[in-house]
N, C-alpha and C positions, 0 to 999 in steps of 0.2 A: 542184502537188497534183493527186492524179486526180481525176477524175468521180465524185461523190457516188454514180452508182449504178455504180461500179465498187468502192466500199468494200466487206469486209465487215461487216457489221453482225448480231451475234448476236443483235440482236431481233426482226429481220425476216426473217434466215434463217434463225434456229432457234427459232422463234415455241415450239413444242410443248416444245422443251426446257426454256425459258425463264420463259415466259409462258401456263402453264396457265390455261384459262377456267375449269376446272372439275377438281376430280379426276380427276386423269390417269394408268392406266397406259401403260409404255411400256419399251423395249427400247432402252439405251443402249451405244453400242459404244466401244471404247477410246479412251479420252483422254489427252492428255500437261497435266502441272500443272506449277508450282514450288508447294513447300510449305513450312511449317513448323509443327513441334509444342511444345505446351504443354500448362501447367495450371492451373487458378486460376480466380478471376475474371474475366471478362474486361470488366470493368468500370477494372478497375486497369490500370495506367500500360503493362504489358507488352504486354498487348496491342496498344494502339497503335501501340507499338516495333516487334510485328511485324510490323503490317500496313506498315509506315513501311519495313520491308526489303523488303518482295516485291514496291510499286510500282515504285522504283528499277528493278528490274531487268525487267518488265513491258514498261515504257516506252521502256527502251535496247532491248530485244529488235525493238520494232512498231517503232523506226526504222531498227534495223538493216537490218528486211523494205524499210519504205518508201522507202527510199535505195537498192534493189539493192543490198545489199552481201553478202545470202546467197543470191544467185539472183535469178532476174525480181522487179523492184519487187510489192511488194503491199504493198497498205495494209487495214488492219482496227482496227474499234473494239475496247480492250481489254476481256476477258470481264470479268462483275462478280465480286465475293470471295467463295469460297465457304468452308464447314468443316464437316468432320464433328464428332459430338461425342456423348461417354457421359461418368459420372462413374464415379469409385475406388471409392464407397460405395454403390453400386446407386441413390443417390436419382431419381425423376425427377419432372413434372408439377407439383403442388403444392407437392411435399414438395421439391420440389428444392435442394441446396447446393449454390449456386455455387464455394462455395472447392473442390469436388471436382472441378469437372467438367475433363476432359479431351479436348482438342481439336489437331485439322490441319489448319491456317488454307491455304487454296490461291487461285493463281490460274491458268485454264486455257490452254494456251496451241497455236497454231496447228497442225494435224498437220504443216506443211512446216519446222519447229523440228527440230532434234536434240538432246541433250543435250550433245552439244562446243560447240553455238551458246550454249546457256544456263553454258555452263563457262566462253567466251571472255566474256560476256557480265559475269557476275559479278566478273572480275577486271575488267573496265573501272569497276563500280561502286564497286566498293571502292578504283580509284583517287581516286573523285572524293569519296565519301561514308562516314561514319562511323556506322554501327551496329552493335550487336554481336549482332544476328541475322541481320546477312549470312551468315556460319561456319554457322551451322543451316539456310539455305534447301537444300533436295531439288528435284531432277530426279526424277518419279514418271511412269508409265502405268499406267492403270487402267481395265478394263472394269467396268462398274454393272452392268450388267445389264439385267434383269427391274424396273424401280421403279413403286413409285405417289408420287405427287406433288400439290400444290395451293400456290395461292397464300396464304399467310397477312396479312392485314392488320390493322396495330396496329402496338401497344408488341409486345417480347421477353414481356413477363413474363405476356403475353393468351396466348401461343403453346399451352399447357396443353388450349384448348379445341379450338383446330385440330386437334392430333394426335388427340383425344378420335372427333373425327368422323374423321381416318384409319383409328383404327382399329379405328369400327364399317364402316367401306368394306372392312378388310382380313377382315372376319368375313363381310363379305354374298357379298364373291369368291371365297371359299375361300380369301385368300393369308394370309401369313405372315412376317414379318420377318427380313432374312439381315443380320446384322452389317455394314457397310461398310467398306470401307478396313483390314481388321482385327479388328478387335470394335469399331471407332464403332457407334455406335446409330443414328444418322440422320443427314442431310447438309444444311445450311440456302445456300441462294442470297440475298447481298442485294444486291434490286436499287434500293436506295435507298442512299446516302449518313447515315448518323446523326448525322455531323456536319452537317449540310445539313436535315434531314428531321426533321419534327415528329415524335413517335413514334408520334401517334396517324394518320400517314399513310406509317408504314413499309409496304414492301412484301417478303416474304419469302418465298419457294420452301422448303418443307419437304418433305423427301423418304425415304421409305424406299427401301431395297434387299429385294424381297421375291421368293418364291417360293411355288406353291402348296404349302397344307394336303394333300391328296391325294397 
């Protein structure tokens, strides 16, 4: 294995992207994901399912790096899960209906990846493992942009107040919210586990994609 401080580790070198102290604007430049899209709750069983297909192939990918087998060995910790998400029915904050919202569960993956890496990569999973949201995982790249960000702490269902204060931040800066990924409404990082993490000590990356009012 390499020297611990030869790893990457996206908490330590990408603190700012990650790991907001505070409300954070910031300027994010192209990234490469594997994704998949839904709809529902994601409370219910599917979700799991998908999140169950895009470690698989996460995992095969960071040893493929680690092992030299796509070029000089590198090793790095895998990014955490991210999703964008809006609903069908406009609901959002309080009023929100889960059964509407619709979502693009991702996980982000190395700039030194290509999409043939992640295309060889897939068919090795699906030699080994059986999910039927293997067939829906996406190769994506994506520039954000322009975002504000902060860290939300809690339950999901507290999230209502965080954004609240996003977006008297987005009124104090002149900014403005730009759709993401599409027409997603906002983009959640979690860097906790929920199967693992009491909820009242989740930790969650909320983010707009915005641009100035002006």
């Amino acid at each position: 294995m390499e020297d611990d401080d030869m790893k990457h580790e996206w908490r330590k070198s990408e603190q700012a992207w990650y790991l907001p102290k505070e409300p954070t604007v910031l300027t994010l430049p192209r990234l490469n994901f594997i994704t998949i899209q839904g709809q529902g709750d994601p409370n219910q069983p599917e979700f799991s399912e998908q999140i169950g297909a895009l470690y698989p192939v996460a995992y095969d990918l960071r040893m493929a790096l680690k092992r030299g087998e796509l070029g000089d060995p590198y090793e790095y910790v895998v990014y955490p899960l991210e999703g964008v998400w809006t609903t069908t029915d406009g609901s959002r904050g309080v009023n929100l209906n889960k059964a509407a919202l619709r979502y693009k569960i991702m996980l982000r993956q190395p700039d030194r990846l290509t999409e043939a890496d992640f295309r060889a990569s897939l068919q090795r999973v699906r030699a080994k493992k059986t999910n039927p949201w293997l067939d829906q995982i996406r190769w994506e790249s994506y520039e954000e942009g322009l975002v504000l960000q902060t860290i939300h702490h809690g339950p999901f269902d507290d999230e209502p107040a965080t954004f609240a204060n996003l977006q008297q931040i987005l009124k104090e800066r002149r900014l403005q919210v730009r759709p993401t990924m599409g027409d997603y409404w906002h983009r959640e990082i979690y860097l906790t586990d929920t199967r693992r993490t009491a909820p009242e000590k989740a930790k969650t990356v909320l983010r707009y994609r915005v641009e100035p009012t002006d």
